[in-house]
N, C-alpha and C positions, 0 to 999 in steps of 0.2 A: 504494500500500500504506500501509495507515495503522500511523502513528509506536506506536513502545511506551507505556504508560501504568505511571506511576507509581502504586504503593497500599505499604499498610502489608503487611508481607512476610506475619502471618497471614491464612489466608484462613478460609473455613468447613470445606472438605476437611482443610487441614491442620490445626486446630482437631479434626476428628472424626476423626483418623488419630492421632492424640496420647492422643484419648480410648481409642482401640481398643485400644491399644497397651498404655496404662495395666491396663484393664480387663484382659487377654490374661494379661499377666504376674502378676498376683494370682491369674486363673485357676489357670491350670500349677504358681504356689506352691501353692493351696488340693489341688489336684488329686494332684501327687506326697507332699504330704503323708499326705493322708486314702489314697493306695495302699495302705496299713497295716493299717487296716481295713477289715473285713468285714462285714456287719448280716446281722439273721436270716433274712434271705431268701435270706443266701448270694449276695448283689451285693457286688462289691467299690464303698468309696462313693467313691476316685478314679475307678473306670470309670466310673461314676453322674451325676458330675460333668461330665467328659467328654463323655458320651453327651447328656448337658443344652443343653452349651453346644453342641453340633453340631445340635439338633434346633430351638434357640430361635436361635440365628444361621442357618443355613438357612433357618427357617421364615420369616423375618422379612427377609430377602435376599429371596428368592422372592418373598415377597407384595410387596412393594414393586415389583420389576421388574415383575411380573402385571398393578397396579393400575394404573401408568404408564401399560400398552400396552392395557390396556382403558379409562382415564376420563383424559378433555382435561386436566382440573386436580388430576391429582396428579402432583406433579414427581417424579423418579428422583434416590433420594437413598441410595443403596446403602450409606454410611459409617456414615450415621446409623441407617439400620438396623440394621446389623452391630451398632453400640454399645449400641441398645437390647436387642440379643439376649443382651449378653453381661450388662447391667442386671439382665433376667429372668432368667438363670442363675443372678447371684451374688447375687440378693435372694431367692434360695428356698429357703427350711430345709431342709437336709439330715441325716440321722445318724439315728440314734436313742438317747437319753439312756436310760443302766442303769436311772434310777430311774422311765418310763416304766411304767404299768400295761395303757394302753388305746393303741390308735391310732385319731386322729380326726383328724384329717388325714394324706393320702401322705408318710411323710418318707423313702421308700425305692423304690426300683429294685423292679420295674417301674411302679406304679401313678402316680411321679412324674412319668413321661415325659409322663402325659394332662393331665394340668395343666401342665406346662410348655409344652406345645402351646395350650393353651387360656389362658394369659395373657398368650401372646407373639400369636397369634392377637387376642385384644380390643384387648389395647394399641397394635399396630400398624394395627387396620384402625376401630378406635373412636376410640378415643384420637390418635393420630397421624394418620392419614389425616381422617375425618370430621370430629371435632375440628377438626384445622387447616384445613380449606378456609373456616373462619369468620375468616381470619385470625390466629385466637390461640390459644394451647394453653395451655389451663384448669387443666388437674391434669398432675402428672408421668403419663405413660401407663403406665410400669410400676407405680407404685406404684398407679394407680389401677385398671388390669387386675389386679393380684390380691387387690385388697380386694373388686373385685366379683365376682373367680372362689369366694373366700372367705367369701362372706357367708353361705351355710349352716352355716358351720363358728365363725360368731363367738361364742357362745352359748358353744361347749365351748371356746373358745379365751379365752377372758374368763375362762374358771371354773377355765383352766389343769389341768383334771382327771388329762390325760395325766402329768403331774408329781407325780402323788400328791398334791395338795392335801388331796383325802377320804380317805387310808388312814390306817392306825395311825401308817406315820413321821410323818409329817407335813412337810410341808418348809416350811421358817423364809419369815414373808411380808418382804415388803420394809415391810409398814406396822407395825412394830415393831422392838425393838432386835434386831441383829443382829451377830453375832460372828464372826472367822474360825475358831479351833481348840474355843471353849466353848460347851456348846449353852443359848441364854437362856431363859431361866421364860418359858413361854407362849406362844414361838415355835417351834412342831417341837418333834420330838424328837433333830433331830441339829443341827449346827454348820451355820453357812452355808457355811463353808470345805468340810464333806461334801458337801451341795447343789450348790455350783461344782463340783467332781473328780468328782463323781457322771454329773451331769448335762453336760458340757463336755469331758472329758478319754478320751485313745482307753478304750474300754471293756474293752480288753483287759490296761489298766494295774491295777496292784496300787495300793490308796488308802494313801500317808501316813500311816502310826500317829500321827502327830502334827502336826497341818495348819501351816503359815507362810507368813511373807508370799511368801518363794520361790517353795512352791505356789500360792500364789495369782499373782502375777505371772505365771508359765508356763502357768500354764489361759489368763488372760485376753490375757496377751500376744503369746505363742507360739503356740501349738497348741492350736484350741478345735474337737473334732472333731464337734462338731452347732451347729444354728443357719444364719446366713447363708456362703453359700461363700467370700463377699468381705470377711467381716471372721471368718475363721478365722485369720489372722496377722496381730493387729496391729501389730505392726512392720514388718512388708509395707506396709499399708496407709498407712501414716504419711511411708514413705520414699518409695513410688512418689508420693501422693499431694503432698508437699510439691515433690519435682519437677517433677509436673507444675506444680503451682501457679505454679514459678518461671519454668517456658516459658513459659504462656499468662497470666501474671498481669494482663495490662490485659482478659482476654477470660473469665476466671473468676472466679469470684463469692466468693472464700476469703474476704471477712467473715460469710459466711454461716457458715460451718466454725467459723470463731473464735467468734463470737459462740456457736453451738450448744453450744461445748465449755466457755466459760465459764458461761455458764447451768446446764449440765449441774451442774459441778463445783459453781458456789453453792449450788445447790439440794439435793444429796446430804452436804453440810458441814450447812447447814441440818438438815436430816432426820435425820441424824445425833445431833446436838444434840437436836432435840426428841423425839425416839426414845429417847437415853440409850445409843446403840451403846458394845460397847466399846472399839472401837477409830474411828479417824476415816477409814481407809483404804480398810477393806473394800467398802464401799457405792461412796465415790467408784471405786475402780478395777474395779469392776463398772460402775455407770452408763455410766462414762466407754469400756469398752473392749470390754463385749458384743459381738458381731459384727454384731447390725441396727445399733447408733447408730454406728460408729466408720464403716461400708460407707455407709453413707447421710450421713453430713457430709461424707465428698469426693465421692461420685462421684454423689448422688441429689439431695440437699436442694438442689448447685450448678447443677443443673438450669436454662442461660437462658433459653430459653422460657417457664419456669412461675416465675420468680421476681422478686422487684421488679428495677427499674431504676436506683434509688437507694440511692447508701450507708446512710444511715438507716434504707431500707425492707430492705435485704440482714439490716441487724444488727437489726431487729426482727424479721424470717422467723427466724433463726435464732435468736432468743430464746424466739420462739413454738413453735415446731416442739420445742425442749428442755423447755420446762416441759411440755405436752400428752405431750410423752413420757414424762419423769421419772415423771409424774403417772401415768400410765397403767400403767407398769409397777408402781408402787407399788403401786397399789390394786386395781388388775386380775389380775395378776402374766402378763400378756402381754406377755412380752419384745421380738417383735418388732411393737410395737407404736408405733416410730419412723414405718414407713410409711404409718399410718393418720394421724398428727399433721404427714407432711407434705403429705398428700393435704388436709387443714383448712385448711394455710396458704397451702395455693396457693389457695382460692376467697377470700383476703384478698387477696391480687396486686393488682388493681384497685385499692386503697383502699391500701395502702402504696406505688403508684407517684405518687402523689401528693404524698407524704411526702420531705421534704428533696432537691427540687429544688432547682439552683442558682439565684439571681436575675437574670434577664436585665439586662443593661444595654448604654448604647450605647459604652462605653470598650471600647477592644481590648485582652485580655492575651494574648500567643502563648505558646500551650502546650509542652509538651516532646512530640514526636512519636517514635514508634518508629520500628525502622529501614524505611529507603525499598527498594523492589523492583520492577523492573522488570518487565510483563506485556504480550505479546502480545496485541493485543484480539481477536482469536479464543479466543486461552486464559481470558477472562474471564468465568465465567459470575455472573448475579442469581441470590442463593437470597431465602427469607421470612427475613424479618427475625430474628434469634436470640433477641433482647434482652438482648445483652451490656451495652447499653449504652455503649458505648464512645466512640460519636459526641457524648453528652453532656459528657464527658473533656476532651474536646480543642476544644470551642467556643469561639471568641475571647471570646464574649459573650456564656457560661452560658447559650445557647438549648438546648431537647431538638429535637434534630434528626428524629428518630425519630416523635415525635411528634405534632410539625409538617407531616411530609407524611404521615402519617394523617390528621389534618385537614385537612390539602388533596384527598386522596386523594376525602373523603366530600363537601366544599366547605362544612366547619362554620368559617363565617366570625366567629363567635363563639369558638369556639376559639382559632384563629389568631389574635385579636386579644388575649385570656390568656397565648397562648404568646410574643407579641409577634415573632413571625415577622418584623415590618419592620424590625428590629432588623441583622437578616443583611449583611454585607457582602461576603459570597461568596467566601470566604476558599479553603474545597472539604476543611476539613480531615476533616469529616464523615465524604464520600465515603472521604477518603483511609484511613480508620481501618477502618471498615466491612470487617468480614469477610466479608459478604454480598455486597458490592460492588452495592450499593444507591445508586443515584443522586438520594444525598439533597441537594447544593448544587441541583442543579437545581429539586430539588423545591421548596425553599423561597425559592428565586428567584422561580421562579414563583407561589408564594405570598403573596410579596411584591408580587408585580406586580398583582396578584389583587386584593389589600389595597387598593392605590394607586389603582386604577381605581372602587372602590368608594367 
């Protein structure tokens, strides 16, 4: 019987059981909330909610078991499914805003249920399945599933029409000054603070005779009853989200997050400024706390499959992903308009994992290792690689581990010789880190040997 093997006690399972988890309780906050209200279909938009995530976790369960037991190369990965189910759920507008004139896209119970079928559908069997048997996953699959479920509807969603852009109110654009309780020359004809409680707050609330930062806080913070379902409480958001951060922080990508929210923030102080707002606050804790951008820097844009591998390239994604956004809602006044700017930064992926590599050399420095755990090599299973990056972390000697038997993988002996693969001392800290449980010392042992014969 063979001996127990030592690894870093995260695995991938437990990695995407953290995730679910995460996601799950945001849900049931989003969901008991919104019980409260009602939309004019006469759906309640907590049952809605509900109903969403049981039909996009289902759907996305299922197809994955289906695909396994009908095609050789697609592995059974039921977690990850689960988690993208619940992705598609809490990434799809719900509510419907009072100041609403038209519907151009489903934002209500029943006609939501076909699209949420249909983007949980693409993304899992395009995106995630197809996608990934190239070895690498290109774009987040949710977010990229519903920009292309979405593309007949970009036109009116660009033009924001549904918002009254073209009626007599007019609602204040973000590309000029804007105010919380005064309404500005030439922007609308109401306050932006109206616009927010209007458009955000349960419908069946009576409006503040006299809007403050209070109200404004408890729209954006608290309770935002339309938009995304996963950044309806951001305070929710903020507390699950940095928790998790502090479980899995060698296996999550939070400078993405960081980096996202200070961009954010610059950029809205900026705007401000040259706009002439009258106040500095209003704009930033809108940018900052909408429900697409606050739902999408913890739990979308941290995406490791779809995002660089390098500190440098993490804090450039999420730079990138902020301004494309900012910009977009600015000028567009498409709010959620985060998912399409990270759908942009993932086809830069390749060209920022590039970007602030460590420099290999042949001196040894030993890392700090997480804790050690013991496993049954039965209970071990290889999944595809994440791109946590992780194994780069903990190199005696700044090699990409990861990397390096991709290029052995392919026999790019040109590579290997860049990545300096001969470098390795066979240390095994790689392996040991590796939530995939990816037998990367081997690989680049052999790599090495590769090298040498060469």
């Amino acid at each position: 019987m063979s001996k127990p093997k030592e690894y870093s006690w995260m695995t991938k399972d437990k990695l995407m059981t953290y995730t679910f988890f995460a996601l799950l309780i945001l849900t049931i906050i989003t969901a008991a909330m919104w019980s409260m209200e009602t939309t004019p279909s006469g759906w309640n938009l907590g049952l809605t909610l509900g109903i969403n995530a049981i039909i996009a976790v289902g759907i996305a369960v299922g197809l994955d078991v289906f695909l396994h037991k009908i095609t050789a190369d697609s592995p059974l990965n039921i977690l990850s499914a689960a988690v993208f189910g619940l992705i598609v759920t809490d990434s799809y507008s719900l509510g419907v805003p009072v100041m609403r004139t038209v519907e151009l896209f489903p934002l209500e119970a029943p006609q939501c249920f076909i699209y949420i079928v249909l983007i949980t559908v693409v993304g899992l069997v395009v995106f995630k399945k197809i996608v990934g048997t190239t070895g690498k996953k290109i774009v987040n699959p949710a977010a990229a599933a519903k920009l292309l479920v979405t593309i007949p509807f970009v036109q009116s969603l660009l033009i924001a029409i549904d918002h009254l852009k073209s009626s007599a109110l007019g609602v204040p654009a973000l590309s000029g000054p804007i105010a919380l309780s005064s309404v500005v020359d030439k922007n609308g004809a109401a306050s932006f603070g109206t616009y927010i409680v209007s458009c955000f707050s349960n419908a069946s609330g009576k409006l503040p005779d006299q809007f403050t930062t209070n109200n404004l806080l408890q729209t954006m913070f608290l309770e935002k009853f339309h938009g995304w379902p996963g950044g309806a409480v951001t305070l929710a958001v903020i507390i699950v989200g940095v928790a998790f951060f502090v479980v899995a922080r060698r296996y999550v990508k939070w400078r993405i997050t960081l980096s996202y929210f200070a961009v954010v923030a610059i950029l809205s102080l900026i705007l401000s400024f040259a706009y002439g707002d009258a106040d500095l606050y209003t704009r930033l804790l809108f940018e900052l706390f909408i429900g697409s951008s606050i739902f999408l820097a913890f739990f979308m844009a941290t995406d490791p499959a779809t995002t660089p591998l390098t500190y440098t390239g993490q804090l450039i994604f999420g730079a990138g992903t902020a301004i494309i956004t900012v910009l977009m809602q600015t000028y567009t006044q498409f709010f959620g308009a985060s998912f399409v700017a990270l759908v942009i930064m993932n086809l830069t992926v390749p060209i920022l994992d590039k970007i602030g590599r460590t420099k290999p050399t042949t001196e040894s420095k030993e890392p700090k290792l997480p804790k050690a755990k013991a496993f049954a090599p039965e209970k071990i299973k290889e999944y595809q690689c994440m791109k946590c990056g992780a194994c780069m972390r903990v190199c005696c000697h700044g090699l990409s581990p990861i990397l390096i038997k991709q290029a052995f993988d392919k026999q790019d002996f040109d590579t290997l010789i860049k990545l300096h693969a001969d470098y390795c001392t066979g240390c095994g800290h790689c392996t040991f880190v590796c939530p995939s449980r990816i037998d990367l010392r081997n690989s680049i042992l052999r790599a090495k040997a590769m090298l040498r014969q060469q």
